[in-house]
C-alpha positions as CSV (number, residue, x, y, z in Angstrom):
1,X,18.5,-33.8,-12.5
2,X,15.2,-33.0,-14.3
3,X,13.2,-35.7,-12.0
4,X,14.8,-34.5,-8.6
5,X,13.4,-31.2,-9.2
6,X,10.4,-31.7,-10.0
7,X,9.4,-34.1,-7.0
8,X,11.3,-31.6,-4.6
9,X,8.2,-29.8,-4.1
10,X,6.6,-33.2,-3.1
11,X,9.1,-33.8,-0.4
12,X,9.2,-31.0,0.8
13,X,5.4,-31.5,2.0
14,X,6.0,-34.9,3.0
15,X,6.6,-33.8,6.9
16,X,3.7,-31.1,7.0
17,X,1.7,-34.8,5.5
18,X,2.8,-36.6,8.8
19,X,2.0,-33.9,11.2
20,X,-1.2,-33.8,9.5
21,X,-2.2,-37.5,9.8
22,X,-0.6,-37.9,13.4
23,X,-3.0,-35.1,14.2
24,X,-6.0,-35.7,12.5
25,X,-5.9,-39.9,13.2
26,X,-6.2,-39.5,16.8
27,X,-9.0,-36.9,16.4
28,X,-10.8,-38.6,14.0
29,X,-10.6,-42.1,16.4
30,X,-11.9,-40.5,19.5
31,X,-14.8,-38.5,17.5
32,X,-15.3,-42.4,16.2
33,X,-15.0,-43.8,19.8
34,X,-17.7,-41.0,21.0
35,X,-20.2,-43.0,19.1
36,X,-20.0,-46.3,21.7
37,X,-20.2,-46.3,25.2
38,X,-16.9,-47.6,25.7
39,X,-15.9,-48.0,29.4
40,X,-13.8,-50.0,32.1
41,X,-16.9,-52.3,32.7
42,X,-18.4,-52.4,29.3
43,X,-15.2,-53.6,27.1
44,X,-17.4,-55.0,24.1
45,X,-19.4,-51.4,23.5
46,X,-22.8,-51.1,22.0
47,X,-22.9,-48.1,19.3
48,X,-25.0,-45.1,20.7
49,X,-24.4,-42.4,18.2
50,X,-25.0,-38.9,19.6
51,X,-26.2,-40.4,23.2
52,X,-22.8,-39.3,25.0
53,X,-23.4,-35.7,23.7
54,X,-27.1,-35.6,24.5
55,X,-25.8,-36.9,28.2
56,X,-23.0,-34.2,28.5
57,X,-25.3,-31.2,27.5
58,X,-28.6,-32.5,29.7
59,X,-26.4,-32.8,32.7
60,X,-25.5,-30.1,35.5
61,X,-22.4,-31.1,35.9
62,X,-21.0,-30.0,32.0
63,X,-23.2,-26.4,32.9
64,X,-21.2,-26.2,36.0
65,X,-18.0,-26.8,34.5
66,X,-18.4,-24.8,31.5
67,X,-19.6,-21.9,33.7
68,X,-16.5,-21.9,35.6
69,X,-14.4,-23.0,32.4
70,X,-15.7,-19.3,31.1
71,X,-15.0,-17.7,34.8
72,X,-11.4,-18.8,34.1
73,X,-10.8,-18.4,30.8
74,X,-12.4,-14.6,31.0
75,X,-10.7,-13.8,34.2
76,X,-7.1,-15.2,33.6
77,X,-7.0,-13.4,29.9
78,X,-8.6,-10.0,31.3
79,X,-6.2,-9.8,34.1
80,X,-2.9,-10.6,32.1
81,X,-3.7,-8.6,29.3
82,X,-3.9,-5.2,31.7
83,X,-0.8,-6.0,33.8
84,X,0.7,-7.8,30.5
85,X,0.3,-4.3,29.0
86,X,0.8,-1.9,31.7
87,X,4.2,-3.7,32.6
88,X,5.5,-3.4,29.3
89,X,4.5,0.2,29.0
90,X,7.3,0.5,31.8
91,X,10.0,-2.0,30.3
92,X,9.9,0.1,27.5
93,X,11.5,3.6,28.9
94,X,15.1,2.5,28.5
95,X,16.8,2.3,31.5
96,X,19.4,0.2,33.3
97,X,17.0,-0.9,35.6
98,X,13.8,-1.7,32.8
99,X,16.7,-4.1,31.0
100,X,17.2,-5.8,33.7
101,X,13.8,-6.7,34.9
102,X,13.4,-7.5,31.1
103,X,16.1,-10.3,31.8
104,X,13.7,-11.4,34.8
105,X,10.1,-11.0,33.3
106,X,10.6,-14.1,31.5
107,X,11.6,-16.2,34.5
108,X,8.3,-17.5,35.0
109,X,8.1,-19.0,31.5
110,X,11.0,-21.1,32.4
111,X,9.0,-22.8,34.9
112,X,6.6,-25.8,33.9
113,X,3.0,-24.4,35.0
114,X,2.5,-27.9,37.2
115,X,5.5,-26.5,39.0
116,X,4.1,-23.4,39.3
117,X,1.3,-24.7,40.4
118,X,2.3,-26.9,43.5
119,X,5.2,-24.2,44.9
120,X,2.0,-21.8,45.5
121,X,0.0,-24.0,46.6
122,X,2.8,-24.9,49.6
123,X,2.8,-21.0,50.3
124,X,-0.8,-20.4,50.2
125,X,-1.2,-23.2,53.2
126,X,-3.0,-21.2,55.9
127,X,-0.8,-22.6,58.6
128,X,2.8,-22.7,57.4
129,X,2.3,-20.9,53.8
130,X,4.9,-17.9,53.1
131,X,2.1,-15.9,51.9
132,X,0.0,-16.0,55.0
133,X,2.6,-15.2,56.9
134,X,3.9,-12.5,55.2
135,X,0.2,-10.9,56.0
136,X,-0.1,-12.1,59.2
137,X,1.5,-8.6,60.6
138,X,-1.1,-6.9,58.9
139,X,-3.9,-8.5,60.8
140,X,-4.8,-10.9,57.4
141,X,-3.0,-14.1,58.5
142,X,-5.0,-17.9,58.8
143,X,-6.8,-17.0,55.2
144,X,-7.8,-19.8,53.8
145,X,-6.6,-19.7,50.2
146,X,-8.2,-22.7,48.7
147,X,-10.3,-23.6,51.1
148,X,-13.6,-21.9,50.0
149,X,-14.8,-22.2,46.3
150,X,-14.4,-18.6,45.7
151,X,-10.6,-18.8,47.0
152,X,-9.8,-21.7,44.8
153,X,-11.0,-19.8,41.5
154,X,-9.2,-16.9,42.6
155,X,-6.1,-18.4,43.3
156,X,-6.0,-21.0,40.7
157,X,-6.4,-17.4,38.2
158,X,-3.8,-16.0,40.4
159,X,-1.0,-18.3,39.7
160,X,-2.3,-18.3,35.5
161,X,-1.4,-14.5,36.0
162,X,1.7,-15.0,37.2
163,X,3.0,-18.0,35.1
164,X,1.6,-16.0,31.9
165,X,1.2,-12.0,32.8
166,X,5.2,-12.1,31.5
167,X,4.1,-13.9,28.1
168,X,1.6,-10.9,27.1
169,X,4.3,-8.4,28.4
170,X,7.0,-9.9,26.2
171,X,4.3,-9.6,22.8
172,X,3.2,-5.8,24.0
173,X,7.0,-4.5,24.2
174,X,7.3,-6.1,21.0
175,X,4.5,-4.3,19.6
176,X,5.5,-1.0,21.4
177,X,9.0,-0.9,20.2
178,X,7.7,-1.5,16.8
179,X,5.6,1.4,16.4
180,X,6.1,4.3,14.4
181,X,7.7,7.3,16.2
182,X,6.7,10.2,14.0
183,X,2.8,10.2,15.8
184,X,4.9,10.4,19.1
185,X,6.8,13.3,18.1
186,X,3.6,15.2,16.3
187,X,2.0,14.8,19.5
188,X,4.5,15.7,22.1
189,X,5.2,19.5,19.6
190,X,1.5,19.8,20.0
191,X,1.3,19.9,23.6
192,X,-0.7,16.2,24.3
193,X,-0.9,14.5,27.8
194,X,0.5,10.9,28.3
195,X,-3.5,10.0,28.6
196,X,-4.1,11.7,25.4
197,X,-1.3,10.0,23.4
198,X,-2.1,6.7,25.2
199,X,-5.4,6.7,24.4
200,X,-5.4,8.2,20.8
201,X,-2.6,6.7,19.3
202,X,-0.6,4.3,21.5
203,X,-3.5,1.8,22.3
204,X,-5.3,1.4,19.1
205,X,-1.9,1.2,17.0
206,X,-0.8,-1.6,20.0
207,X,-4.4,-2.7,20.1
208,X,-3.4,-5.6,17.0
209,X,-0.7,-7.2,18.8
210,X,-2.4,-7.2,22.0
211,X,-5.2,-9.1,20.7
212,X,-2.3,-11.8,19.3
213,X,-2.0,-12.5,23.3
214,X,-5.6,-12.2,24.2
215,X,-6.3,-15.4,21.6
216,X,-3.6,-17.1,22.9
217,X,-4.1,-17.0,26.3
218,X,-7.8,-17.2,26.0
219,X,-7.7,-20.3,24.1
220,X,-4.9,-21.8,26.4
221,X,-7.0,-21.1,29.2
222,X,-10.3,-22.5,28.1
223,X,-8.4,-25.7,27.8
224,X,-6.4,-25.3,31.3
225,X,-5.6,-28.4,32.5
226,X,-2.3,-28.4,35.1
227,X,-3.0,-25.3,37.4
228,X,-6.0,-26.0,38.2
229,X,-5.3,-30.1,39.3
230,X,-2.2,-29.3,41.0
231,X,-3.5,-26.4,43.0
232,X,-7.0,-28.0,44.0
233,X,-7.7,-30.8,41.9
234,X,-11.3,-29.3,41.2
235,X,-11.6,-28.4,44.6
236,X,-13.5,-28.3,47.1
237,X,-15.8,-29.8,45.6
238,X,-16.4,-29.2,42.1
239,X,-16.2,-25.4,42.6
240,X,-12.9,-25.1,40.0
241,X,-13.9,-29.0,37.7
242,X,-13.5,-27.0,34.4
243,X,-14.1,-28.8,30.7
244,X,-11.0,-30.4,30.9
245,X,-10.8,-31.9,34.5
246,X,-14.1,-33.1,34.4
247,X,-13.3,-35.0,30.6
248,X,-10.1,-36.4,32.7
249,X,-12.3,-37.8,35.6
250,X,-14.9,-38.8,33.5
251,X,-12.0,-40.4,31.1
252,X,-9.6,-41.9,33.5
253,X,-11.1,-42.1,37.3
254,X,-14.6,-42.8,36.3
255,X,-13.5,-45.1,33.4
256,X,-16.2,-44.1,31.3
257,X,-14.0,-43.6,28.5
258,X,-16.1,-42.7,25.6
259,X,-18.4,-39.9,27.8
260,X,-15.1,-38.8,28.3
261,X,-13.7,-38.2,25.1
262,X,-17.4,-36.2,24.4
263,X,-16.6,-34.2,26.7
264,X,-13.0,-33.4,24.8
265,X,-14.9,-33.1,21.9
266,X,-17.2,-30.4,23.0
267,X,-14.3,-28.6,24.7
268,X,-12.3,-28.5,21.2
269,X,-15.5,-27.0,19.6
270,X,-16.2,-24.3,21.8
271,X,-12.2,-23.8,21.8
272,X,-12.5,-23.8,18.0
273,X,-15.3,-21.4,17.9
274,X,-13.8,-19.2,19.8
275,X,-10.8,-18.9,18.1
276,X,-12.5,-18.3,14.6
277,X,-14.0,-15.3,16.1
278,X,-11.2,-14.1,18.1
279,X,-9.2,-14.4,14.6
280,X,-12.0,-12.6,12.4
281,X,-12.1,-9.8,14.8
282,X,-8.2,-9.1,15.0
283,X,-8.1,-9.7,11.1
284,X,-10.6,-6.6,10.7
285,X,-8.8,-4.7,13.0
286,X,-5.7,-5.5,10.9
287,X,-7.5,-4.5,7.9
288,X,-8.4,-0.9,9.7
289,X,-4.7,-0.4,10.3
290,X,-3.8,-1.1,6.7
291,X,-6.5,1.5,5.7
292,X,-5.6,3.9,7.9
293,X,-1.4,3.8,6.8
């Protein structure tokens, strides 16, 4: 009995062990594979150490698509995070009506975001598209969605907002029903507007949990992938290639495997980055809360 217990502790860390290793082996090969120029028409490589990340950073093409990678990523997070919030500011008045939209918020979850992605791109098609005809009456029909580079962006962070607006919404009603009532009720005897209390105390006690969502979704959509292909496949031209397409056409159509995986690599870093900072800011914001109680 003596002997089970005391290598319980070692099995019990045997499975976090195997997700360890079937993460970092893969990693840890493709940072190796960066090293060659591996490719389609080069199957016996030559090793070129850093040469495929000098490439990617001295080319216009990784500028472009990190500049739009940023345009994305900035745009899709800002957007959900203000409907995200102001949509559960009105789930949470109770109310028949608020419980069952609650029910529907989450309906675009359910739906894979490839899926998402090609049922609006059917109704944003200028001639037989649902959404142009809608606006036709209204004098704005024949618009041509993702036709223009400015359109694709827009719309590819369009259908991001509505796949994931429901995600942050979900996280800020949590936050909101969670908050202590007793600053409601100070401020309501003392006479304070719904600005006032919104501003003073609701936000910056909800600010914590809404910054939970912002890291999510910001990281998610630096590394967007599946909107993006199915809507316009980087179209037209490379006006929506972000990090990720272009590593999967570099990768895969271009068959320059190893530049490929560099360009994964490089993605992952500024991901990873990004996340440290996201993560030291909402742990000092945590640690201002704490003060303040």
């Amino acid at each position: 009995m003596g002997w089970r217990l005391t290598l319980r502790p070692y099995f019990l860390i045997v499975p976090a062990l195997l997700l360890t290793c079937g993460i970092l082996y893969p990693f840890g090969l493709g940072l190796y594979y960066t090293l060659f120029d591996f490719s389609a028409s080069k199957p016996q490589p030559d090793m070129v150490r850093l040469q495929n990340y000098e490439t990617v950073f001295t080319q216009d093409a990784f500028w472009n698509s990190a500049w739009v990678t940023v345009l994305y990523a900035v745009g899709a997070a800002a957007v959900e995070t203000v409907l995200g919030v102001a949509v559960a500011l009105l789930l949470h008045r109770s109310s028949p009506a608020g419980r069952v939209l609650e029910k529907i918020l989450i309906l675009p979850l359910m739906i894979a975001p490839v899926i998402a992605a090609i049922i609006w791109k059917l109704m944003l098609q200028p001639s037989v598209g649902v959404v142009n005809h809608l606006l036709k009456p209204f004098g704005l029909g024949g618009v041509q969605w993702t036709d223009t580079p400015t359109g694709a962006l827009l719309s590819s962070i369009a259908v991001d907002v509505w796949v994931y607006t429901p995600f942050v919404a979900i996280l800020a009603l949590a936050g909101l029903r969670s908050l202590p009532t007793s600053p409601f009720e100070a401020a309501a005897v003392d006479g304070a507007g719904w600005w006032y209390t919104f501003r003073r105390l609701t936000l910056p006690m909800l600010w914590p949990y809404v910054l939970v969502a912002v890291i999510f979704r910001f990281m998610d959509s630096l590394k967007v992938f599946d909107i993006i292909y199915a809507l316009t496949e980087g179209g037209p031209g490379d006006s929506t290639v972000v990090l990720q397409i272009r590593a999967y056409l570099e990768a895969i159509r271009f068959q320059r495997y190893s530049f490929g995986i560099s360009y994964t690599i490089v993605l992952w870093a500024v991901v990873h980055l990004a996340a440290m900072v996201l993560v030291r800011h909402l742990g000092r914001i945590q640690r201002k809360a704490a003060e303040a109680k």
